[in-house]
NUMI-414783 format. One record per residue (C-alpha): x, y, z; residue in one letter. Coordinates in steps of 0.1 Angstrom, whole numbers, padded with zeros to 4 digits, always signed. Example, Ala and Ser with C-alpha at 12.3 -4.5 7.8 and 13.67 -1.06 7.14 Angstrom:
+0123-0045+0078A+0137-0011+0071S
END
This chain:
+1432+1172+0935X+1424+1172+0971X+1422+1202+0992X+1432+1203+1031X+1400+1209+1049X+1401+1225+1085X+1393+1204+1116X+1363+1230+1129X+1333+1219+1139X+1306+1212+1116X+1280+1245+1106X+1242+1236+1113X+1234+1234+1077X+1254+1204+1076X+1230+1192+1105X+1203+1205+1088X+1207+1193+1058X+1178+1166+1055X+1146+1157+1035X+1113+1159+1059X+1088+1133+1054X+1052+1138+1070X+1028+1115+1055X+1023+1092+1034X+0997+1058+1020X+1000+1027+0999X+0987+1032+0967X+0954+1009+0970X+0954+0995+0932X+0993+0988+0933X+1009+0991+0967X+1043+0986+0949X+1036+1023+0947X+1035+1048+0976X+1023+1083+0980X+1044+1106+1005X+1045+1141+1013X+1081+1159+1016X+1103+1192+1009X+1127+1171+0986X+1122+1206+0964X+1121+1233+0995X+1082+1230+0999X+1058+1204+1011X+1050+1182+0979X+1035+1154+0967X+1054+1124+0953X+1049+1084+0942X+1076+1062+0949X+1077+1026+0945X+1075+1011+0975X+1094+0972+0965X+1109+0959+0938X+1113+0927+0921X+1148+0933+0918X+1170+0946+0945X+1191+0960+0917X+1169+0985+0907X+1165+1018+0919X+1138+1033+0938X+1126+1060+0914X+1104+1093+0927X+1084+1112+0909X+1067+1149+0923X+1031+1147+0916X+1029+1187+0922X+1046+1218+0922X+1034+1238+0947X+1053+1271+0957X+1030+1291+0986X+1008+1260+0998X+1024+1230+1021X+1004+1196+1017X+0995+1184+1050X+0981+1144+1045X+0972+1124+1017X+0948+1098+1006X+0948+1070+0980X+0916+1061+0965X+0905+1021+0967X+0890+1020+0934X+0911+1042+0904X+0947+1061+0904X+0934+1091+0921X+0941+1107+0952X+0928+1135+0979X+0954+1156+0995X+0949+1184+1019X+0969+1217+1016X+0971+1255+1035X+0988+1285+1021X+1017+1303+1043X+1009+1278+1071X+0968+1293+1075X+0958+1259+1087X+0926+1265+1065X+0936+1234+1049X+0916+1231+1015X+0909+1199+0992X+0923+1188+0961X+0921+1157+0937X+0941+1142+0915X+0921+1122+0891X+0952+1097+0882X+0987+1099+0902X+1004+1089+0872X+0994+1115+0841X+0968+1139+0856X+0973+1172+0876X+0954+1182+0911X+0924+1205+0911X+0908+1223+0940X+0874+1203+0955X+0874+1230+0980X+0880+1269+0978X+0877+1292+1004X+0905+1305+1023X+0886+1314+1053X+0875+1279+1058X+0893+1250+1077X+0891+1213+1064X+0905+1187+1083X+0911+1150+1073X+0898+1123+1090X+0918+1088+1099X+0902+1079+1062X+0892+1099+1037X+0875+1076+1007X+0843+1051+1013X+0856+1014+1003X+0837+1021+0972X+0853+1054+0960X+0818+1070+0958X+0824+1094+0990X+0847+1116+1011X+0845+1122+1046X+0863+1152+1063X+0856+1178+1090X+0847+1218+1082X+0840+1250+1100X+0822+1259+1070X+0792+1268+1088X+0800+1279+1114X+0836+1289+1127X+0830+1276+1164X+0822+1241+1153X+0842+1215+1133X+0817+1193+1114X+0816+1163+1094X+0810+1166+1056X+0801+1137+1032X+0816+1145+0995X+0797+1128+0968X+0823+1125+0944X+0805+1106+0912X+0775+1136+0917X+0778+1167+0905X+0737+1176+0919X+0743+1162+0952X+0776+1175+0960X+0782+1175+0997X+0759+1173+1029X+0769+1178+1067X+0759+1145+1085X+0767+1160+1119X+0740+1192+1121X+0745+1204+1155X+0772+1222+1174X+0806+1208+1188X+0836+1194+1174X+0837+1166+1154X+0864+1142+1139X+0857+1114+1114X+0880+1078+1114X+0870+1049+1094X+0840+1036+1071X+0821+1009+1076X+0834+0979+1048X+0802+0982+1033X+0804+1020+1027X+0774+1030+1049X+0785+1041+1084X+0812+1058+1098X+0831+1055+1134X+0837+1089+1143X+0849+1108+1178X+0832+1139+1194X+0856+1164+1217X+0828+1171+1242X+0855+1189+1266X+0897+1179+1266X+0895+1147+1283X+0854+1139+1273X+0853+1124+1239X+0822+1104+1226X+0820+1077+1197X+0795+1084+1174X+0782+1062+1144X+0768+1078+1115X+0747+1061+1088X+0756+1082+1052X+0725+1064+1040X+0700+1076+1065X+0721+1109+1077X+0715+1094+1111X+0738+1095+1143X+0735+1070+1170X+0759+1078+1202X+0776+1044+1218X+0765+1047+1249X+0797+1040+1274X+0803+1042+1309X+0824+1073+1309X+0821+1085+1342X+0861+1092+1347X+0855+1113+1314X+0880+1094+1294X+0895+1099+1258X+0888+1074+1227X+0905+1070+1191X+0884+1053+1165X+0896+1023+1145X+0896+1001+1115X+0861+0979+1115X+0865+0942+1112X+0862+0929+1074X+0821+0916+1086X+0813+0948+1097X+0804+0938+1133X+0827+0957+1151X+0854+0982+1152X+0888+0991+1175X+0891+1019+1198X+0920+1032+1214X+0910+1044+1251X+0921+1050+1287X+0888+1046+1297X+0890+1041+1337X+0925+1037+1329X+0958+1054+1329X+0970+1049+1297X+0956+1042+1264X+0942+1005+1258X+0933+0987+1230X+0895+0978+1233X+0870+0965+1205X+0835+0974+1203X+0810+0950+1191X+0779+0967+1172X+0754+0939+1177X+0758+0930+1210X+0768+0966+1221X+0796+0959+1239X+0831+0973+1246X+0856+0949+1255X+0896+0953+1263X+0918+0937+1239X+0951+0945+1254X+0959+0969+1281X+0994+0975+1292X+1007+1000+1314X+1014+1021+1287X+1000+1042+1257X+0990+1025+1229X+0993+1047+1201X+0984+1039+1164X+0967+1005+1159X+0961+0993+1119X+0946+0959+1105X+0953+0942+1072X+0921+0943+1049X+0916+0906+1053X+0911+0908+1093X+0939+0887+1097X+0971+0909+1112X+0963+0934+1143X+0994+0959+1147X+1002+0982+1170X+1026+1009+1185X+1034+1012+1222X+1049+1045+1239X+1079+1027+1263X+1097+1058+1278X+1091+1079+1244X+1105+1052+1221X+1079+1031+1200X+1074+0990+1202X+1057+0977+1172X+1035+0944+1181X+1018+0918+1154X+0987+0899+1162X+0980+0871+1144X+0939+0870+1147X+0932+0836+1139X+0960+0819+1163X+0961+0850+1190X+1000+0851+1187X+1017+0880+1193X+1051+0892+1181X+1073+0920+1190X+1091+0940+1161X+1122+0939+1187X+1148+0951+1163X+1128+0987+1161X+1125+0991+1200X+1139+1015+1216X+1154+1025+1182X+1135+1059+1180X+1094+1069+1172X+1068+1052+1149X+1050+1084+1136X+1029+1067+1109X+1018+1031+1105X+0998+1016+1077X+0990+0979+1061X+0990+0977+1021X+0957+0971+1007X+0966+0937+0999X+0976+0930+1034X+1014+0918+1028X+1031+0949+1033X+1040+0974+1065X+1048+1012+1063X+1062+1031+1084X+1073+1065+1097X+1105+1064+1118X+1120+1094+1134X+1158+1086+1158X+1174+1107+1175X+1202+1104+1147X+1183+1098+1120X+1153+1120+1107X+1120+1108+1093X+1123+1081+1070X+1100+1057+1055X+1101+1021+1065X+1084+0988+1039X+1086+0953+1049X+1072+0923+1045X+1045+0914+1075X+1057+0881+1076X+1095+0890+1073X+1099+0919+1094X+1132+0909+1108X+1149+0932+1075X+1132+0961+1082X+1166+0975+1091X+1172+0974+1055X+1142+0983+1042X+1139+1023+1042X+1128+1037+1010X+1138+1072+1019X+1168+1089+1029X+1165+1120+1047X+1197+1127+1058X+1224+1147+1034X+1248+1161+1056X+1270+1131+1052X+1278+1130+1086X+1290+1095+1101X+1274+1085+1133X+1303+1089+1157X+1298+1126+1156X+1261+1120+1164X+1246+1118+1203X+1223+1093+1220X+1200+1108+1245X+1205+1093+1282X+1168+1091+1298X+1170+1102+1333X+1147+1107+1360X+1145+1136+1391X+1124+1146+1413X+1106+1177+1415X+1098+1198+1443X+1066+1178+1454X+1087+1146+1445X+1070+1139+1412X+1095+1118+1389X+1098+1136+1368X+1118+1119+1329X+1144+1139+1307X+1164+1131+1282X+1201+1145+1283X+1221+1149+1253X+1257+1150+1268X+1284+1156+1239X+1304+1125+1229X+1333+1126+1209X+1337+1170+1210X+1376+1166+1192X+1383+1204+1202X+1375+1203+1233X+1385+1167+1238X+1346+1165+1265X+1337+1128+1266X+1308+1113+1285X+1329+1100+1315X+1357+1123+1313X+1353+1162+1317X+1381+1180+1308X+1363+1211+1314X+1328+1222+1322X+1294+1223+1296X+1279+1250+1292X+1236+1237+1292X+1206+1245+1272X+1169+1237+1289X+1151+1226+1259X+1113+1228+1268X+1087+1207+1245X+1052+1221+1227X+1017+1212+1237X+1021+1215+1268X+1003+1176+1261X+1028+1165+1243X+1058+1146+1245X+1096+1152+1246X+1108+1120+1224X+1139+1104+1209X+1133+1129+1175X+1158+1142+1154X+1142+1171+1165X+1143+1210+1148X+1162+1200+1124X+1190+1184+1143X+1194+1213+1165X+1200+1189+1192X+1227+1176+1175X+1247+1211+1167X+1242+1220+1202X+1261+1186+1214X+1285+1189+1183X+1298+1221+1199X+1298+1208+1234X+1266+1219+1253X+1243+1201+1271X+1209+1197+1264X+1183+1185+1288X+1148+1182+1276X+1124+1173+1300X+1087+1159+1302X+1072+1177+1327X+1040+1176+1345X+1014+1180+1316X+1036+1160+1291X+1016+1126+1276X+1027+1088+1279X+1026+1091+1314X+0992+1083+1323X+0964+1109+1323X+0964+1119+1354X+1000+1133+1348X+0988+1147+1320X+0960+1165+1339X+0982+1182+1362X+0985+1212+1339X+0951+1220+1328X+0944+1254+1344X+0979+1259+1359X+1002+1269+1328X+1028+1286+1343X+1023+1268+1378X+1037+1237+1386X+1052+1225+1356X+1076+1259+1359X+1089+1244+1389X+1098+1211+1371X+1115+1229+1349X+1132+1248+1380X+1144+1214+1395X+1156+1205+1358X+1180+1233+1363X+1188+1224+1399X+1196+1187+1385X+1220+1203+1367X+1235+1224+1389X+1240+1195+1408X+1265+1178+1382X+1298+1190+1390X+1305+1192+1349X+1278+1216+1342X+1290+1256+1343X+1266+1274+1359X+1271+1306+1343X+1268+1295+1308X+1232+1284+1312X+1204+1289+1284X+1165+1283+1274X+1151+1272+1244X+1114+1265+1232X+1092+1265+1206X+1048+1269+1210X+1041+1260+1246X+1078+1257+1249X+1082+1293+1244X+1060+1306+1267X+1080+1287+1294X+1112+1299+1279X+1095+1336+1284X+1086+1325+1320X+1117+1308+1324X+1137+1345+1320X+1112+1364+1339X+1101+1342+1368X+1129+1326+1374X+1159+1353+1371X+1181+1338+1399X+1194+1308+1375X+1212+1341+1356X+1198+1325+1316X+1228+1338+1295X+1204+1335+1264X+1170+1327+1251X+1148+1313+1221X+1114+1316+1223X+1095+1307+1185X+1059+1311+1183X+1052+1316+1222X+1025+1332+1236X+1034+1360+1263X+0999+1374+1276X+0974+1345+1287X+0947+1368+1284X+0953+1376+1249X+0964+1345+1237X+0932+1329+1253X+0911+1350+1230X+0932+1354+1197X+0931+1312+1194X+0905+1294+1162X+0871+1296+1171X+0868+1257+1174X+0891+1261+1205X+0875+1288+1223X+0854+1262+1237X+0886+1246+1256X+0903+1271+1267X+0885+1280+1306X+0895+1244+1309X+0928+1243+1298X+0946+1279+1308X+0916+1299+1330X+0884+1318+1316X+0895+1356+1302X+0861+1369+1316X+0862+1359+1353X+0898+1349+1360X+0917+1379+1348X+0939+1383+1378X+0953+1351+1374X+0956+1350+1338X+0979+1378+1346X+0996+1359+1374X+1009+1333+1353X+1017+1355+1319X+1056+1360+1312X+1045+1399+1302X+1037+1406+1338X+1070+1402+1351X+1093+1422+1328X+1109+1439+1352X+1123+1412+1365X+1141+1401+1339X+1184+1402+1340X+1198+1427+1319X+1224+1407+1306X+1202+1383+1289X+1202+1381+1254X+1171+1368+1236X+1157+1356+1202X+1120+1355+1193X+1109+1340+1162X+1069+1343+1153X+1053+1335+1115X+1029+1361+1107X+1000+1337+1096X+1001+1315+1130X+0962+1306+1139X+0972+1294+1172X+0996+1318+1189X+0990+1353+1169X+1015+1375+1163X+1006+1400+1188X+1018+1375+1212X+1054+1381+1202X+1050+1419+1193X+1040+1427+1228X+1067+1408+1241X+1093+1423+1220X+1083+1452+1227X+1080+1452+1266X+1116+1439+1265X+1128+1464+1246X+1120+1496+1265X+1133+1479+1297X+1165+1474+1276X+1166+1440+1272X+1186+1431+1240X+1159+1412+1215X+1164+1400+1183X+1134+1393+1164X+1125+1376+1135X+1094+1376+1120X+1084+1351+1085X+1058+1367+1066X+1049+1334+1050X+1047+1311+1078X+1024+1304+1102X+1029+1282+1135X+1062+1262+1127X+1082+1262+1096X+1066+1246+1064X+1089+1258+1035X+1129+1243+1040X+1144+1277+1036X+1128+1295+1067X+1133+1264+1089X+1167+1266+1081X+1171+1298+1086X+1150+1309+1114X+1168+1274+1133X+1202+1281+1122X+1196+1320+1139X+1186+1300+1171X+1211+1272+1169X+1243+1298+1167X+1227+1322+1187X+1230+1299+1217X+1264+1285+1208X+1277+1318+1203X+1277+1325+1242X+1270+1292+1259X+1297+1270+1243X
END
């Protein structure tokens, strides 16, 4: 028996309804087996999967490795040697990630390695020597100012763990040596003055490479080569954008490998030495690239260009076998194995399937990329989400029957990157469903433009990229399809303290509503509420709260409450455990607004921190922001 169903637009849950995938490894002894992290069961989890099959009959069978309720798992790690694993995890979205093990993936359970709530752990770009014996990860454990790196002895119960980085700063540890001795790991001297450092486990010595950084450039540690000679680095030093560079021990030398006029952004080789990949950043979509080491040829994965982003790339331990993460615009995270030599199916080849909603893809959008120019004539990119195929309201890309009603969607960071995501839960897509428009634009600050766009914000939040955002809106305002009095803000992190400023500083564009989640509202404050470990960066990145109080002030949304329409109607969502933008951020906000008369809803989670790690508070604190803008912009 069928029943008639109504011809009104789809509810977010529908958009919503997805599986989020955020890490995952090649099992090392089988890498017909793959470890992944997702919320297939509402919470962060760890599962196996195989990863290929003998038969394409067969299905791929999953299996949850843990059951955690109040703690998200955050990255995992295969060991080279048995069936065990190291996975990090925080509780209510802390950040004070701590360690567990799981001795054998397929009949043991995890148990804690560390345990101390008040203490941070971070994970490194490896975690286990090539021999199984060690770990490697970063700790505040001595001290909460510095991040340090920690060697685990995991075959010793008398000599558990030692620092191998005793003095102060912030360290981050990437890949062992093949003969499980040293260690290629960065130092974050200052934001854009990072130094490679090599540490020897056996000696507990650290010798600095000594480059020419003058221009005080970035650099991302690599895999070593198979000998040991050498390792690759990923750097924009005395460049623009990130290159792909290789650093030879014995001779002490740094030398380019390929440098396009572009970021390069993960880079992987096969355990043999034998396959180079990497990722390029072409306009926010990812290009995938194969070199073959021994005949320098270099192929392009074309049929995933401009198809969406490569979030995570890694080579099978046995060298025969891709993975990857690929978010669309359309299409959330899913997890991508093919064949290095037979890459052409990788259409085919997902493992996951992250989307539920059973929606078909004509009801989906394609972003446009579009470029303006902002008030100093800085090109400045977007992407524009203009409904499609709106049946209601019968709105078409090239026909307007009426006029959209627009959204400014502002990104986190700020040094990040507006991309071709199927971003907060396909909020983009509910938005355009119900026929608004949503521009989301990179502005000043944003990354994948070269690092001297990027530097354009450091000690100016609130400044010039503001006025990008302003000429956003006038490029809107321009279109003879947009309505200008059913304009709205939204923004999460960064992205909601330039919604905040958006509403207060710039009151003439008349917002009808607001979303700001997690933004800070007092630069003072904020500056000073942040982790220890970035305290150090802050002068340099948003002004110093001791000697440059007046401007602090100058650029803080709280400032300029009064100015603020009273017919605006804003949401502000804020997790009570956020480490980066504290609570009191929001609070002070909320209640500023509220005794000018400003109608506020607010929502706080009591078991989230900075973003939404269990599937029933994304959904709901999203779904409250995706119909609270529909309700009076569409």
């Amino acid at each position: 028996m069928k029943f008639k169903i109504s011809n009104h637009n789809y509810p977010f849950e529908r958009f919503a309804s997805i599986r989020r995938y955020s890490n995952f490894d090649f099992f090392h002894k089988d890498p017909s087996w793959i470890l992944y992290i997702a919320d297939i069961n509402g919470q962060f989890n760890l599962w196996r999967q195989r990863s290929y099959l003998s038969s394409e009959d067969e299905p791929y069978a999953s299996y949850q490795l843990t059951n955690f309720i109040d703690y998200s798992i955050r990255n995992v790690f295969s060991s080279p040697v048995d069936n065990g694993a190291i996975f990090f995890a925080d509780h209510y979205g802390t950040e004070n990630f701590q360690i567990y093990s799981i001795d054998d993936i397929f009949n043991s359970w995890p148990q804690s390695v560390t345990n101390n709530s008040n203490v941070r752990n971070e994970w490194g770009s490896e975690c286990f020597s090539p021999n199984g014996k060690y770990i490697v990860y970063g700790s505040n454990e001595s001290n909460l100012s510095d991040m340090l790196i920690y060697v685990r002895n995991m075959e010793s119960t008398s000599e558990d763990k030692f620092c191998i980085t005793e003095r102060e700063g912030w360290y981050t540890p990437g890949y062992w040596s093949p003969d499980n001795r040293r260690l290629n790991c960065i130092q974050l001297v200052t934001l854009t003055d990072y130094t490679i450092w090599i540490l020897d486990v056996e000696s507990r010595k650290m010798e600095k490479i000594g480059l020419d950084n003058v221009d005080k450039s970035r650099f991302i540690t690599g895999p070593w080569l198979p000998d040991g000679k050498g390792f690759y680095i990923i750097s924009d030093l005395k460049r623009e954008f990130a290159g792909l560079a290789f650093y030879d021990i014995d001779k002490s030398k740094f030398e380019w490998i390929h440098t396009p006029q572009r970021d390069i952004e993960l880079v992987d080789l096969s355990p043999d030495g034998k396959n180079l990949l990497w990722t390029e950043n072409l306009d926010g979509y990812s290009n995938l690239f194969i070199k073959n080491i021994q005949n320098g040829e270099v192929r392009e994965v074309t049929n995933l260009s401009r198809k969406g982003v490569i979030e995570d790339l890694k080579l099978s331990n046995d060298g025969k076998k891709i993975g990857l993460m690929i978010d669309t615009p359309t299409s959330p995270t899913n997890i991508y194995v093919m064949d290095i030599d037979n890459y052409e199916k990788a259409k085919s080849n997902a493992i996951t399937h992250s989307m539920l909603g059973n929606i078909s893809a004509d009801v989906l959008t394609e972003p446009k990329l579009i470029k303006y120019k902002s008030f100093d004539e800085l090109e400045i990119s977007a992407f524009l989400y203009i409904p499609q195929n709106n049946k209601e309201n019968k709105r078409t890309n090239n026909t307007h029957s009426s006029k959209f009603g627009a959204i400014l969607s502002i990104h986190g960071g700020p040094t990040s990157q507006e991309r071709p995501y199927y971003d907060y839960s396909g909020l983009y897509q509910y938005l355009s469903h119900n026929g608004l428009v949503v521009i989301a634009p990179n502005f000043r600050g944003s990354t994948g433009y070269g690092k001297s766009f990027e530097k354009k914000i450091y000690h100016d939040w609130g400044g010039n990229e503001l006025k990008d955002l302003e000429y956003a809106i006038k490029w809107l305002l321009a279109q003879d399809w947009i309505d200008p009095n059913r304009i709205g803000v939204f923004g999460a992190s960064f992205g909601g303290f330039a919604t905040l400023n958006c509403i207060t500083r710039l009151p003439q564009y008349n917002w009808k509503v607001a979303v700001d989640i997690v933004g800070p509202s007092n630069l003072i404050t904020f500056a000073k509420s942040v982790p220890e470990h970035w305290k150090r960066f802050m002068a340099e990145l948003v002004g110093n709260t001791e000697t440059e109080v007046d401007f602090l002030k100058e650029r803080s949304p709280i400032t300029y409450i009064s100015n603020v329409n009273s017919n605006v109607k804003l949401l502000v969502i804020q997790g009570a455990n956020d480490p980066r933008v504290a609570k009191e951020e929001s609070d002070q906000i909320v209640e500023k607004l509220k005794e000018n008369g400003i109608s506020v809803e607010y929502m706080v989670f009591e078991d989230e921190g900075h973003g939404f790690t269990k599937y029933s508070n994304s959904l709901k604190g999203l779904k409250a922001s995706a119909e609270f803008l529909v309700k009076d912009l569409s």
